[in-house]
PDB file as gemmi writes it, atoms N, CA and C in Angstrom:
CRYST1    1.000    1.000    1.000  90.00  90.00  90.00 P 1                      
ATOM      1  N   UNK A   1      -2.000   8.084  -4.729  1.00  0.00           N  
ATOM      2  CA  UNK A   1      -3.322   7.493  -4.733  1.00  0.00           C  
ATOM      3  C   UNK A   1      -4.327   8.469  -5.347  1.00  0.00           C  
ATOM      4  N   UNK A   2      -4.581   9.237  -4.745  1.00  0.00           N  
ATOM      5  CA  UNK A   2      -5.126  10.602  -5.712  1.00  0.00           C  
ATOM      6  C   UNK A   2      -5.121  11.068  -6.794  1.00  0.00           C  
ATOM      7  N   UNK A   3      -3.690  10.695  -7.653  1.00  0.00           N  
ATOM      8  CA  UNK A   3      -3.422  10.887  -9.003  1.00  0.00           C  
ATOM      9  C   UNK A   3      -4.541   9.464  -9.589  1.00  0.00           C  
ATOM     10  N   UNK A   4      -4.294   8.407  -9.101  1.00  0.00           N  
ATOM     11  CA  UNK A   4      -5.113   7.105  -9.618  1.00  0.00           C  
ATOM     12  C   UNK A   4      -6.331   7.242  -9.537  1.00  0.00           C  
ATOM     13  N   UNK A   5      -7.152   7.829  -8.669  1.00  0.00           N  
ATOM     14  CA  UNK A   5      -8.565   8.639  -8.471  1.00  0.00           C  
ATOM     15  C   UNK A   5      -8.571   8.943  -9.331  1.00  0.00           C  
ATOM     16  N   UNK A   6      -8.100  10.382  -9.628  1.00  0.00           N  
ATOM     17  CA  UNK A   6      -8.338  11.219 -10.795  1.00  0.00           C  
ATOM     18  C   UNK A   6      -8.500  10.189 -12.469  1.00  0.00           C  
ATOM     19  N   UNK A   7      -7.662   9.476 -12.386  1.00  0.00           N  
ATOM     20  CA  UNK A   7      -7.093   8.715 -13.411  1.00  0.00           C  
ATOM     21  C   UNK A   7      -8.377   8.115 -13.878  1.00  0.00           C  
ATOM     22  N   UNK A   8      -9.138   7.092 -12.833  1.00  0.00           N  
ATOM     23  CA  UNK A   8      -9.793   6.494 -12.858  1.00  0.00           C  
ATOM     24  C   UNK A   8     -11.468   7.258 -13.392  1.00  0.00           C  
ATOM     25  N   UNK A   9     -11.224   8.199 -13.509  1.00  0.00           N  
ATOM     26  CA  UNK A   9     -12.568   9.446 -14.090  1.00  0.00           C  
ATOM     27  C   UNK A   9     -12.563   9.408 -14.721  1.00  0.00           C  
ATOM     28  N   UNK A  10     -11.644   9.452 -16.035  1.00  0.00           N  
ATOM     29  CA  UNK A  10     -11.264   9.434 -17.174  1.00  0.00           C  
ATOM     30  C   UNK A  10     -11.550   8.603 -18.141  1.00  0.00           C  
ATOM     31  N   UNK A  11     -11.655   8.590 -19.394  1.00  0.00           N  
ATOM     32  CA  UNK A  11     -12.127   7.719 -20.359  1.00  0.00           C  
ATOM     33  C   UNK A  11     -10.597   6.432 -20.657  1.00  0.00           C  
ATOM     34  N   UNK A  12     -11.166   5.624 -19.939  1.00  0.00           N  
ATOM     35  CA  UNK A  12     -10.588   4.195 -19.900  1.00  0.00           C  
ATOM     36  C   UNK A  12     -10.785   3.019 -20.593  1.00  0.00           C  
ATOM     37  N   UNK A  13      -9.994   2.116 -21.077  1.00  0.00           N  
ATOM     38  CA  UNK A  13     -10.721   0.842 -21.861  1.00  0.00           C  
ATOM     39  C   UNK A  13     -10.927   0.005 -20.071  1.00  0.00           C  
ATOM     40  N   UNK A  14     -11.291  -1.140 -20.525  1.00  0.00           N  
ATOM     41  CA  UNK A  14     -12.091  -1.605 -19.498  1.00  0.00           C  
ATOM     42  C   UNK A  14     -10.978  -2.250 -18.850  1.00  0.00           C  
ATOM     43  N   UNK A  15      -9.793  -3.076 -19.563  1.00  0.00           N  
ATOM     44  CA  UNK A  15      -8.357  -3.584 -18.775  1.00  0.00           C  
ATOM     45  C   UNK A  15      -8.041  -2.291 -18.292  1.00  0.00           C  
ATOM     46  N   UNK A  16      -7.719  -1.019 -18.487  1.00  0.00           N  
ATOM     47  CA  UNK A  16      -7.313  -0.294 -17.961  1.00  0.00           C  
ATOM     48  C   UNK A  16      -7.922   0.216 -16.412  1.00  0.00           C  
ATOM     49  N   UNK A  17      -9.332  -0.011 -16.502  1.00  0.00           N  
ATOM     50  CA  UNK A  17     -10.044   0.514 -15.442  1.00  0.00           C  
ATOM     51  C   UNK A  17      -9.942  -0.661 -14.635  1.00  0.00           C  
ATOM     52  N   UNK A  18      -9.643  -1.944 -14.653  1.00  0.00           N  
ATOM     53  CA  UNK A  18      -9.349  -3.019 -14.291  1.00  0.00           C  
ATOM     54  C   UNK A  18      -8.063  -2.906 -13.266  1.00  0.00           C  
ATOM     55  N   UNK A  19      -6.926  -2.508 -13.826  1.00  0.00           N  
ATOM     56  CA  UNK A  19      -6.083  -2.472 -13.593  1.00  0.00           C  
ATOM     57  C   UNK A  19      -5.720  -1.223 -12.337  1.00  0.00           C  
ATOM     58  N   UNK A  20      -6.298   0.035 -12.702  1.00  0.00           N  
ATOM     59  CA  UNK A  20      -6.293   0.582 -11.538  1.00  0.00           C  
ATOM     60  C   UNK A  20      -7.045   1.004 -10.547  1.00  0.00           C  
ATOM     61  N   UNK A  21      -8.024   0.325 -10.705  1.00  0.00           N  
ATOM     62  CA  UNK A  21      -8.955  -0.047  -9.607  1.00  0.00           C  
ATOM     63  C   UNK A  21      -7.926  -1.015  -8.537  1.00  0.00           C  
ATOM     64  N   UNK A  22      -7.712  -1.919  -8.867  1.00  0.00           N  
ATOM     65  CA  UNK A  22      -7.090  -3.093  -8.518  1.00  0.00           C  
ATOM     66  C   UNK A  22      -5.500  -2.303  -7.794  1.00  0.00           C  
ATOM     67  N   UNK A  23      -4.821  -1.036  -8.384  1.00  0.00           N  
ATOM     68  CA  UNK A  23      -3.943  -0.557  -7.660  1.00  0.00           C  
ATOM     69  C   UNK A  23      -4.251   0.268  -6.621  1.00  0.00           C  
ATOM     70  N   UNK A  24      -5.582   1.118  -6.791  1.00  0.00           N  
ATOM     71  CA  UNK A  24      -6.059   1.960  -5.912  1.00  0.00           C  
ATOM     72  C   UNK A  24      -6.565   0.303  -4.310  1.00  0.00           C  
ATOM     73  N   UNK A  25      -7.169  -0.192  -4.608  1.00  0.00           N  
ATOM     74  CA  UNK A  25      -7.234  -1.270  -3.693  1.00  0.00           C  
ATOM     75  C   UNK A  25      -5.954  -1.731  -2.691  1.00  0.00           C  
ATOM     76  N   UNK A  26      -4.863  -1.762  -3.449  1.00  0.00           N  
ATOM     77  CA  UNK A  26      -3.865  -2.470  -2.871  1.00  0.00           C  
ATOM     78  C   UNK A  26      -2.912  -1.033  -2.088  1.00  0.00           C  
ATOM     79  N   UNK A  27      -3.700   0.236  -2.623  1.00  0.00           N  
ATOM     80  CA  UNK A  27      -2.813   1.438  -2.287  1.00  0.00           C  
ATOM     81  C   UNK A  27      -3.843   1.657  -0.533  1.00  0.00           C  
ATOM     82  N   UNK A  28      -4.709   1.588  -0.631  1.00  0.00           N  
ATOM     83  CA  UNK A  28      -5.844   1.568   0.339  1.00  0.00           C  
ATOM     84  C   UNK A  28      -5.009   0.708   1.301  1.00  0.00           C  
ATOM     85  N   UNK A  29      -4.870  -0.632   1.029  1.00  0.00           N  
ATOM     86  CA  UNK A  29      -4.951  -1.912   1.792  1.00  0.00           C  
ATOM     87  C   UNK A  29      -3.203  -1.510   2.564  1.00  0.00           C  
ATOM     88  N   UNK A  30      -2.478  -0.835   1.697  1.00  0.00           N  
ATOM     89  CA  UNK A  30      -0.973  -0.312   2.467  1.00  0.00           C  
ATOM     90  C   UNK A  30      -1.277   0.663   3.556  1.00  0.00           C  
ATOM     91  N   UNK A  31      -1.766   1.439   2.809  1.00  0.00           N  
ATOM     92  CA  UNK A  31      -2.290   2.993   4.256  1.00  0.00           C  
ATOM     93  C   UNK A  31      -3.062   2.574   5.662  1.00  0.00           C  
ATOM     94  N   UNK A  32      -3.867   1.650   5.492  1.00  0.00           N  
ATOM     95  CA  UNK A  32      -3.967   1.187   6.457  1.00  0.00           C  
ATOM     96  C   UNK A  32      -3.609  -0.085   7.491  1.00  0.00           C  
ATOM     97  N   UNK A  33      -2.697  -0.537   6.843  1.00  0.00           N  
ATOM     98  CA  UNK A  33      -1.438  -1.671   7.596  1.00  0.00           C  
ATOM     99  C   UNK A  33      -0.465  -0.574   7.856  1.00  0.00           C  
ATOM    100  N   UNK A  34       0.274   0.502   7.178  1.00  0.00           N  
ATOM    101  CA  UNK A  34       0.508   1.139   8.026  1.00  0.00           C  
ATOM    102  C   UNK A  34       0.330   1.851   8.962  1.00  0.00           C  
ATOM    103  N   UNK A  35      -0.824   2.494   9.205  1.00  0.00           N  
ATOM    104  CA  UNK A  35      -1.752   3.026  10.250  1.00  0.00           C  
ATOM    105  C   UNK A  35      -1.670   2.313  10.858  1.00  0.00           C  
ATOM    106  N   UNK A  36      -2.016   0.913  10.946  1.00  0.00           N  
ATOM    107  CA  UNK A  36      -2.474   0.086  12.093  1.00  0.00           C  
ATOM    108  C   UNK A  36      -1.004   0.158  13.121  1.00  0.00           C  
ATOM    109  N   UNK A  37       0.059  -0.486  12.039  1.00  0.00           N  
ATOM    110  CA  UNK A  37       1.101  -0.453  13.082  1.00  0.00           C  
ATOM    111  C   UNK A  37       1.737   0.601  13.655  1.00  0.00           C  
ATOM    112  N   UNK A  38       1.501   1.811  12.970  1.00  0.00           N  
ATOM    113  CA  UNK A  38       1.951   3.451  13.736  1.00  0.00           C  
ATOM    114  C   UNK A  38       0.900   3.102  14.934  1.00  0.00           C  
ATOM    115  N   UNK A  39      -0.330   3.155  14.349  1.00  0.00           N  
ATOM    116  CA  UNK A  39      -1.518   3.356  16.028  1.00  0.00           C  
ATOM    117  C   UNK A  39      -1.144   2.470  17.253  1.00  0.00           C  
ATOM    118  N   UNK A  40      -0.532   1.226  16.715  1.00  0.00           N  
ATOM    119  CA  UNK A  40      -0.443  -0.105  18.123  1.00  0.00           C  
ATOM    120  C   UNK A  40       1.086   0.243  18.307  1.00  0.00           C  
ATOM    121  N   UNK A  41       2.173   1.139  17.700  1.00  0.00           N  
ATOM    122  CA  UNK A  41       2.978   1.127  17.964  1.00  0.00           C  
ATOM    123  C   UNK A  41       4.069   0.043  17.747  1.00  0.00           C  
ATOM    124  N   UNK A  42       3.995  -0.627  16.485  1.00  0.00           N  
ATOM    125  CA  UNK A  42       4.804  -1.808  16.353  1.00  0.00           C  
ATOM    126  C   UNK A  42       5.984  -1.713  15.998  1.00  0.00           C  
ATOM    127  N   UNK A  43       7.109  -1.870  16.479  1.00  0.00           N  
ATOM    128  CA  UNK A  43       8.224  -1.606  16.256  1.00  0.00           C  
ATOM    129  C   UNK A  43       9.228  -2.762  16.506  1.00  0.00           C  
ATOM    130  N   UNK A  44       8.754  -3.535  16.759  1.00  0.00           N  
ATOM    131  CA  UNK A  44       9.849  -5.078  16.992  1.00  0.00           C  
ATOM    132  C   UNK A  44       8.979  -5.724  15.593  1.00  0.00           C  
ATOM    133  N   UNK A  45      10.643  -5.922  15.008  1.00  0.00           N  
ATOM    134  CA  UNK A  45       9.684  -6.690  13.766  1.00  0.00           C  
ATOM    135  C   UNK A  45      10.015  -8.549  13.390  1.00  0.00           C  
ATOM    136  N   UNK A  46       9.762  -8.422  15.094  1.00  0.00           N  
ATOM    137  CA  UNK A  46       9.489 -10.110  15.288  1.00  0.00           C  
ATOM    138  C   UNK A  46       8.295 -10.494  15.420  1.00  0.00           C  
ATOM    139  N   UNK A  47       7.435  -8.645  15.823  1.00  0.00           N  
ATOM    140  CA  UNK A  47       5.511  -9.027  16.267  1.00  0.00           C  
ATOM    141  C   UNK A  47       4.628  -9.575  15.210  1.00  0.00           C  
ATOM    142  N   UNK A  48       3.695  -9.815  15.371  1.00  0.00           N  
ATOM    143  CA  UNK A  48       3.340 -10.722  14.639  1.00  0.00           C  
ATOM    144  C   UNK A  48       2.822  -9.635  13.439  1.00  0.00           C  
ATOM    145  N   UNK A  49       2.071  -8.961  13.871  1.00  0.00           N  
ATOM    146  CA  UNK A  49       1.607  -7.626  13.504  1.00  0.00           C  
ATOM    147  C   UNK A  49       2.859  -6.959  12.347  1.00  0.00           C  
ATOM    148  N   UNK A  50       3.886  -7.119  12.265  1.00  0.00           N  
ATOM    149  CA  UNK A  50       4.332  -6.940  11.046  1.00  0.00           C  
ATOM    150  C   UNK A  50       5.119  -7.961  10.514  1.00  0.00           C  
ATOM    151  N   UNK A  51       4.810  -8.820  10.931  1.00  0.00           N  
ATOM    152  CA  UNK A  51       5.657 -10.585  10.201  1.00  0.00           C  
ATOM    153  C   UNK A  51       4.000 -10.542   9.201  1.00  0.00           C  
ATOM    154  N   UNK A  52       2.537  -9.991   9.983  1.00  0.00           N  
ATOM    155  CA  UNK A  52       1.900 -10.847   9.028  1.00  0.00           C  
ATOM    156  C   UNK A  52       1.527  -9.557   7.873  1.00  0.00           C  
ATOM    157  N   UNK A  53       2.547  -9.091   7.367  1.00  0.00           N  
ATOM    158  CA  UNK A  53       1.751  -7.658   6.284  1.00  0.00           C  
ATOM    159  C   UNK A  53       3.665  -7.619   5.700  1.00  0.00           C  
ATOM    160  N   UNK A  54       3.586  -6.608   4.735  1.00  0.00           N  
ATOM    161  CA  UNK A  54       4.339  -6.380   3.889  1.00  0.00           C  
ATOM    162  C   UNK A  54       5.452  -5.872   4.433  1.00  0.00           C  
ATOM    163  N   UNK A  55       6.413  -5.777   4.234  1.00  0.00           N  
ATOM    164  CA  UNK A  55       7.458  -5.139   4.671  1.00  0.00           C  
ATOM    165  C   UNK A  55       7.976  -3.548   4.238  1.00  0.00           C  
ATOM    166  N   UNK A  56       8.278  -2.971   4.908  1.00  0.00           N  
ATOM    167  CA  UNK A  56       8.549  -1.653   4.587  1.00  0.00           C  
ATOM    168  C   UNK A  56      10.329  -1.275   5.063  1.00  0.00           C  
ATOM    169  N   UNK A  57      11.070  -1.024   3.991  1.00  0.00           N  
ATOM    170  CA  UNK A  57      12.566  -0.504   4.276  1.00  0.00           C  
ATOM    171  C   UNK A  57      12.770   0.812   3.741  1.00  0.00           C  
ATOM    172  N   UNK A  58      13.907   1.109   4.459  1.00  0.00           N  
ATOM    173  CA  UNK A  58      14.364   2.655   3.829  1.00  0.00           C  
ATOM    174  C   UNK A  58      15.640   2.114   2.821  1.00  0.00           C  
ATOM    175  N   UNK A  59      15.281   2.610   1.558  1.00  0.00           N  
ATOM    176  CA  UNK A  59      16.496   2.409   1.175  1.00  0.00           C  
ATOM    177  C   UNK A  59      17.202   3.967   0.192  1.00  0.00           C  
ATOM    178  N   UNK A  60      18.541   4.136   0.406  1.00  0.00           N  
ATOM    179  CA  UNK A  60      18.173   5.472   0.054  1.00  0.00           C  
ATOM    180  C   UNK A  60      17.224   6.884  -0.129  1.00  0.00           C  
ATOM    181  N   UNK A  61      16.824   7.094   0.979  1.00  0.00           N  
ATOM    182  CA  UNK A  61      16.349   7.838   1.625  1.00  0.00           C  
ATOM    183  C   UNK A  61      14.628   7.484   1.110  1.00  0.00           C  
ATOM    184  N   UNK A  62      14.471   6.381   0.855  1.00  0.00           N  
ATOM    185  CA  UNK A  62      12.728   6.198   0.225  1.00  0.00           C  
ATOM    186  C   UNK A  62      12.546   4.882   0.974  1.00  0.00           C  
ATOM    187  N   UNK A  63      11.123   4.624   1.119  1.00  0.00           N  
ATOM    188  CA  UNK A  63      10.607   3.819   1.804  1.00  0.00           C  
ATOM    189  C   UNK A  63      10.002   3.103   0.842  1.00  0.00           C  
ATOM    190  N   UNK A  64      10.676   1.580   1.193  1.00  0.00           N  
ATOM    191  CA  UNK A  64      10.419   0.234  -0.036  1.00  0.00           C  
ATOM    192  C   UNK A  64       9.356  -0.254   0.158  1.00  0.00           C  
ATOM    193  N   UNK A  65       8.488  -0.786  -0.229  1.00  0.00           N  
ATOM    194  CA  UNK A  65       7.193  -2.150  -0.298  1.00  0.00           C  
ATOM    195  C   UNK A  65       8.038  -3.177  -0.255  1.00  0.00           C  
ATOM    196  N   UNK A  66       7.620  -4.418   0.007  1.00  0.00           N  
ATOM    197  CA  UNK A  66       8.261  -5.619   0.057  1.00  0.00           C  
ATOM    198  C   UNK A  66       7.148  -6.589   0.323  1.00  0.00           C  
ATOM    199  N   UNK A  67       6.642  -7.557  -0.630  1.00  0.00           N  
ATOM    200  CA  UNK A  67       6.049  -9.183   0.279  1.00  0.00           C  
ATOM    201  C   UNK A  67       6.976  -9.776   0.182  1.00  0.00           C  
ATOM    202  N   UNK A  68       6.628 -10.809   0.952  1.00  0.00           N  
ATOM    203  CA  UNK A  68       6.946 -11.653   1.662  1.00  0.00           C  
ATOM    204  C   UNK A  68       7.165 -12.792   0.241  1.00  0.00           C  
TER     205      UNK A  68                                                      
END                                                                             
């Protein structure tokens, strides 16, 4: 996310600044769905609390994104 900060300083065409604005947003909007469910402790992933947000797997030793 920080690298995209930086990125975003930089002399950009306007799709470009478009574009990662729009990733820095969706990088924001992950960090804190995960926060939420570390803080409430969600760990049954029948709760609703992670049926209603993205999915997260380990797959080879990295942690996946997933919608729905």
């Amino acid at each position: 996310m920080n690298d995209l900060v930086d990125l975003v300083r930089t002399k950009l065409t306007k799709m470009q600044m478009v574009t990662i604005n729009a990733l820095i947003v969706i990088d924001v909007h992950a960090k804190d769905v995960v926060e939420l469910l570390w803080r409430n402790n969600i760990s049954d992933v029948s709760s609703f609390e992670w049926i209603s947000q993205l999915r997260y797997y380990w797959e080879k030793d990295n942690c996946m994104v997933k919608c729905i």
